[in-house]
N, CA, C and O atoms as CSV, one atom per row, in Angstrom:
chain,resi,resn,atom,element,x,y,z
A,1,UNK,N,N,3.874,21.067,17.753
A,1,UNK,CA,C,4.450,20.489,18.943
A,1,UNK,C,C,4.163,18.991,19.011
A,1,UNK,O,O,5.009,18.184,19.397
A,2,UNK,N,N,2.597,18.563,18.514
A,2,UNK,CA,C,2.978,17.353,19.172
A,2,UNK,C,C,3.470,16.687,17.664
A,2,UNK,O,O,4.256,15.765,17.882
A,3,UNK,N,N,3.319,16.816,16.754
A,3,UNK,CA,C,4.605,16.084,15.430
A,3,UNK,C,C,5.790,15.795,15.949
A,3,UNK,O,O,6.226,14.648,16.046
A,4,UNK,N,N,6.577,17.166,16.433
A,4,UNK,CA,C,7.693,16.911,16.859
A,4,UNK,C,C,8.075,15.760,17.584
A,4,UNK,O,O,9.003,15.005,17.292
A,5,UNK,N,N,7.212,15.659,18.663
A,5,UNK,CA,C,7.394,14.654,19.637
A,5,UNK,C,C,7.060,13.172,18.998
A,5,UNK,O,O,7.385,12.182,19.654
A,6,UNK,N,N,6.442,13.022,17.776
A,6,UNK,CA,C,6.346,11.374,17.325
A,6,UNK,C,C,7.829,11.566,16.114
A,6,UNK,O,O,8.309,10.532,15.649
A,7,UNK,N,N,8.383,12.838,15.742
A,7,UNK,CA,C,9.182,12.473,14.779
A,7,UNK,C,C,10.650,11.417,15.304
A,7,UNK,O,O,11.453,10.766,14.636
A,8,UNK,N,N,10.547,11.572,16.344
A,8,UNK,CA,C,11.712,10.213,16.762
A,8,UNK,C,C,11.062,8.974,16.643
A,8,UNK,O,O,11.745,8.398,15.796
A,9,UNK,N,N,10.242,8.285,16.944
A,9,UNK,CA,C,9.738,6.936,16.869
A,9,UNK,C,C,9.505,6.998,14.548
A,9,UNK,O,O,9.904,5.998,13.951
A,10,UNK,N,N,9.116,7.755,14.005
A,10,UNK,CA,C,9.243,8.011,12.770
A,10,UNK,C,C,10.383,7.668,11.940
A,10,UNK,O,O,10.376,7.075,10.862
A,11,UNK,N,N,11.641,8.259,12.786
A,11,UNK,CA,C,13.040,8.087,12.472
A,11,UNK,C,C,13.608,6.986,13.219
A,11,UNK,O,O,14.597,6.489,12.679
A,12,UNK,N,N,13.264,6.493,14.271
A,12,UNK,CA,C,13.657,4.788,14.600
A,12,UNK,C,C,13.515,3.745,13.390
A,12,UNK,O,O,14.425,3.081,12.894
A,13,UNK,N,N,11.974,3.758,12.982
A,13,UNK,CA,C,11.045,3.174,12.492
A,13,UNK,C,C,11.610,3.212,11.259
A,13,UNK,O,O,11.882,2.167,10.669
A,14,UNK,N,N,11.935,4.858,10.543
A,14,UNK,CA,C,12.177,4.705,8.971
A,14,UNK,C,C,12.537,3.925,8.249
A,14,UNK,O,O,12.336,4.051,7.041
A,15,UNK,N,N,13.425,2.480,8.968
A,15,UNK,CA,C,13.943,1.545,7.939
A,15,UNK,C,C,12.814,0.582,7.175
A,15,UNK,O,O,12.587,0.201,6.027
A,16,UNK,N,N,12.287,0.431,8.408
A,16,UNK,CA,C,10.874,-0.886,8.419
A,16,UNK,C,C,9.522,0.103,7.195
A,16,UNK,O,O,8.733,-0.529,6.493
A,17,UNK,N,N,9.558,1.244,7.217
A,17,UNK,CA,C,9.095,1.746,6.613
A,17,UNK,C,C,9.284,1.343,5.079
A,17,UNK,O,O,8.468,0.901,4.270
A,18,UNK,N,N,10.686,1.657,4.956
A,18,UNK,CA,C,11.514,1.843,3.402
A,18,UNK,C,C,11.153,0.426,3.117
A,18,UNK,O,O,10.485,0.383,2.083
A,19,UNK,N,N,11.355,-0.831,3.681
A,19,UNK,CA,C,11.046,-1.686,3.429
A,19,UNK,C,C,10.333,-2.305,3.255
A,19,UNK,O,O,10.480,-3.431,2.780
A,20,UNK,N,N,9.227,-1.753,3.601
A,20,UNK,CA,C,7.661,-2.374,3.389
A,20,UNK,C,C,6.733,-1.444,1.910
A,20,UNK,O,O,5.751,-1.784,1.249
A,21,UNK,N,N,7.420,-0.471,1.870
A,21,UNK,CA,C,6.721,0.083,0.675
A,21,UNK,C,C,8.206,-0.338,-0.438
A,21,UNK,O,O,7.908,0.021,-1.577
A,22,UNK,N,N,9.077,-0.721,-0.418
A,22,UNK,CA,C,9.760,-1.518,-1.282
A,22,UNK,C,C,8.958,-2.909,-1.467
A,22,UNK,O,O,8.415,-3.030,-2.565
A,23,UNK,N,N,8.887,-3.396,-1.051
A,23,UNK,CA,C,7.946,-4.732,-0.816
A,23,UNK,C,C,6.696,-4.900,-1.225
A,23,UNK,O,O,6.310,-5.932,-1.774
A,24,UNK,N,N,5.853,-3.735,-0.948
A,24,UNK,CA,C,4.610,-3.870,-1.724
A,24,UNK,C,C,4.910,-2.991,-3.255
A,24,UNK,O,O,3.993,-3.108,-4.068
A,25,UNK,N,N,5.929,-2.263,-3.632
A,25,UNK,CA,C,6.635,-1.756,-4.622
A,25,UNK,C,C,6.689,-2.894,-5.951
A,25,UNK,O,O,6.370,-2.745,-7.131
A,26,UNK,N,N,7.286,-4.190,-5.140
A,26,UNK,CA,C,7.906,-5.222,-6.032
A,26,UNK,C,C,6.487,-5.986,-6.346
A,26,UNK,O,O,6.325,-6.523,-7.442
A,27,UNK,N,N,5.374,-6.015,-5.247
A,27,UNK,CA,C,4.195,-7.047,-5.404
A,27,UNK,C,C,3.689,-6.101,-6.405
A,27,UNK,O,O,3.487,-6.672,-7.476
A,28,UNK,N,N,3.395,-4.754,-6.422
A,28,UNK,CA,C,2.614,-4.517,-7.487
A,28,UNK,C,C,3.068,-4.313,-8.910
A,28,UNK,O,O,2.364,-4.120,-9.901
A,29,UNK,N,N,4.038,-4.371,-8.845
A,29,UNK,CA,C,5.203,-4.604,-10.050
A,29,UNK,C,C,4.536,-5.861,-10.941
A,29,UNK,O,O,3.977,-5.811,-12.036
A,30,UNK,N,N,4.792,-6.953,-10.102
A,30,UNK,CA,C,4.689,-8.446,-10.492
A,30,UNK,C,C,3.010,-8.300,-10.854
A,30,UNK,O,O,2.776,-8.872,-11.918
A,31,UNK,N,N,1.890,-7.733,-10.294
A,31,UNK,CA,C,0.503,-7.935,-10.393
A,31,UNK,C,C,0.729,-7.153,-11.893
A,31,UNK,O,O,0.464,-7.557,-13.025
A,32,UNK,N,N,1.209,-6.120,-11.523
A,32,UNK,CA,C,0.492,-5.433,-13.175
A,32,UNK,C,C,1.615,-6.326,-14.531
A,32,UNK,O,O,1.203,-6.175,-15.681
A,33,UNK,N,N,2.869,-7.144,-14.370
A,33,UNK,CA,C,3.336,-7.442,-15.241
A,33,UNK,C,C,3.123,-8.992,-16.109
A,33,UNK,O,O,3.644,-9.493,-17.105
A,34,UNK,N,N,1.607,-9.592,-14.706
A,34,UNK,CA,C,1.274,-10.397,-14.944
A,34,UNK,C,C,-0.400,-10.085,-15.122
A,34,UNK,O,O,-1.231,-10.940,-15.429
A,35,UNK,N,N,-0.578,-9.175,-14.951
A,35,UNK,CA,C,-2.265,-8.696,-15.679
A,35,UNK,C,C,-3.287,-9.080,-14.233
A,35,UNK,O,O,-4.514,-9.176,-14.194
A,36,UNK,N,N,-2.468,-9.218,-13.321
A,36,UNK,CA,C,-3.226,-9.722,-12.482
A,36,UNK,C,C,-4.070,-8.334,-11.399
A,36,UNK,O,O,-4.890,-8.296,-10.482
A,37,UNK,N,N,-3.414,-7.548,-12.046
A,37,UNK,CA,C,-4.354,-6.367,-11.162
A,37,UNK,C,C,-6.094,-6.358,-11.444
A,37,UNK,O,O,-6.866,-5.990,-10.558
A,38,UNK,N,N,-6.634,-6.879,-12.992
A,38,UNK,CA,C,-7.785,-6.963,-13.168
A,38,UNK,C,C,-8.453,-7.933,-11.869
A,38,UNK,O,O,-9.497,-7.555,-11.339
A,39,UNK,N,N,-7.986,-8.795,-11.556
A,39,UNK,CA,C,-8.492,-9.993,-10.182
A,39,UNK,C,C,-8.893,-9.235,-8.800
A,39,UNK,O,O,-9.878,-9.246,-8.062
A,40,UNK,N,N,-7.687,-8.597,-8.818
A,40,UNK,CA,C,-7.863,-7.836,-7.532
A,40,UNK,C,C,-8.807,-6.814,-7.347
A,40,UNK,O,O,-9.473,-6.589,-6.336
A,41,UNK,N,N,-8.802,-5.990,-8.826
A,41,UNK,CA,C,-9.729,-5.079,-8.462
A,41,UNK,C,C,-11.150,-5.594,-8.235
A,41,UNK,O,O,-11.974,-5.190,-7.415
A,42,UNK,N,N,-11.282,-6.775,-9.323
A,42,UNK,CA,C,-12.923,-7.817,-9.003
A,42,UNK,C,C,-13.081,-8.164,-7.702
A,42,UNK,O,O,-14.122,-7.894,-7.102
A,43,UNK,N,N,-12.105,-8.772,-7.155
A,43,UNK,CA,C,-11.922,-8.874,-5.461
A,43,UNK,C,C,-12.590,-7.613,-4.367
A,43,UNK,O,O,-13.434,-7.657,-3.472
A,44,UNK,N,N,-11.811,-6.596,-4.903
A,44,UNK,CA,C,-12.097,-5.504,-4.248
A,44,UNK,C,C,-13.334,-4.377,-4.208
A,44,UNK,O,O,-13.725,-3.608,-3.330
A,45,UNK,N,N,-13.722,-4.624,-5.452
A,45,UNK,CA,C,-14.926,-4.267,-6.189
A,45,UNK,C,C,-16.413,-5.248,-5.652
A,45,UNK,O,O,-17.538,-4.786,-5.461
A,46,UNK,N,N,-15.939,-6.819,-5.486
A,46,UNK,CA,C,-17.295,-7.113,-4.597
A,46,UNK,C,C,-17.236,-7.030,-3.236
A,46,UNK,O,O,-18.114,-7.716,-2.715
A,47,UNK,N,N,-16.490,-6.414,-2.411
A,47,UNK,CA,C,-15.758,-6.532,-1.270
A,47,UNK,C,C,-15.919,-4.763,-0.603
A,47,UNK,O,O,-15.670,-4.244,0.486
A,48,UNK,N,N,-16.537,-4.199,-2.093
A,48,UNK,CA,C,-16.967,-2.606,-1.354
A,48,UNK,C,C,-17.972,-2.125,-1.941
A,48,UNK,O,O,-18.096,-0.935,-2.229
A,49,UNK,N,N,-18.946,-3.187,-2.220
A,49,UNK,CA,C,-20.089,-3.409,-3.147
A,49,UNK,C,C,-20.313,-2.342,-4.507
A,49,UNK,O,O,-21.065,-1.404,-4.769
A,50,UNK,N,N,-19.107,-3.131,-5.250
A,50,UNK,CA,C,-19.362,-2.275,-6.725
A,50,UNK,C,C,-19.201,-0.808,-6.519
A,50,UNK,O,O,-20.057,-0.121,-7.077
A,51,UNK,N,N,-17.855,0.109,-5.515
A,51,UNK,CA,C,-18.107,0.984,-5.613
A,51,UNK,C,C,-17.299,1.446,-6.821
A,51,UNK,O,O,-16.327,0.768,-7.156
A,52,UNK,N,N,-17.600,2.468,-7.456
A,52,UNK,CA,C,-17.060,3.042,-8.895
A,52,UNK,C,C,-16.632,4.268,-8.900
A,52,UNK,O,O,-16.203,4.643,-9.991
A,53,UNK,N,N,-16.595,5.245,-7.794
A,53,UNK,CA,C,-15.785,6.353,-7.483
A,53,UNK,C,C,-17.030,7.376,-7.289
A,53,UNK,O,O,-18.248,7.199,-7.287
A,54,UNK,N,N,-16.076,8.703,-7.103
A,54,UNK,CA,C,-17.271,10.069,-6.628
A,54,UNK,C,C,-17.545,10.777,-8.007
A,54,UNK,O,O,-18.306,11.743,-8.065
């Protein structure tokens, strides 16, 4: 019951959706075709103090 009731603001919304994971679609495109994902993960890696998974 209460899903139902947010699936309209969901389906307003869906465009802004499609478009923003198109968008970060194309940025991570460009990071990995320029090698630049290694940066980010260093970024992100001192930024969650060296975590390395479970």
């Amino acid at each position: 019951s209460f899903f139902i009731t947010k699936m309209s603001w969901i389906k307003r919304n869906s465009m802004k959706f499609m478009k923003i994971g198109g968008y970060v679609m194309i940025v991570m495109g460009i990071f990995l075709y320029f090698n630049w994902m290694t940066k980010i993960i260093v970024y992100f890696s001192s930024l969650f103090g060296g975590f390395t998974g479970f």
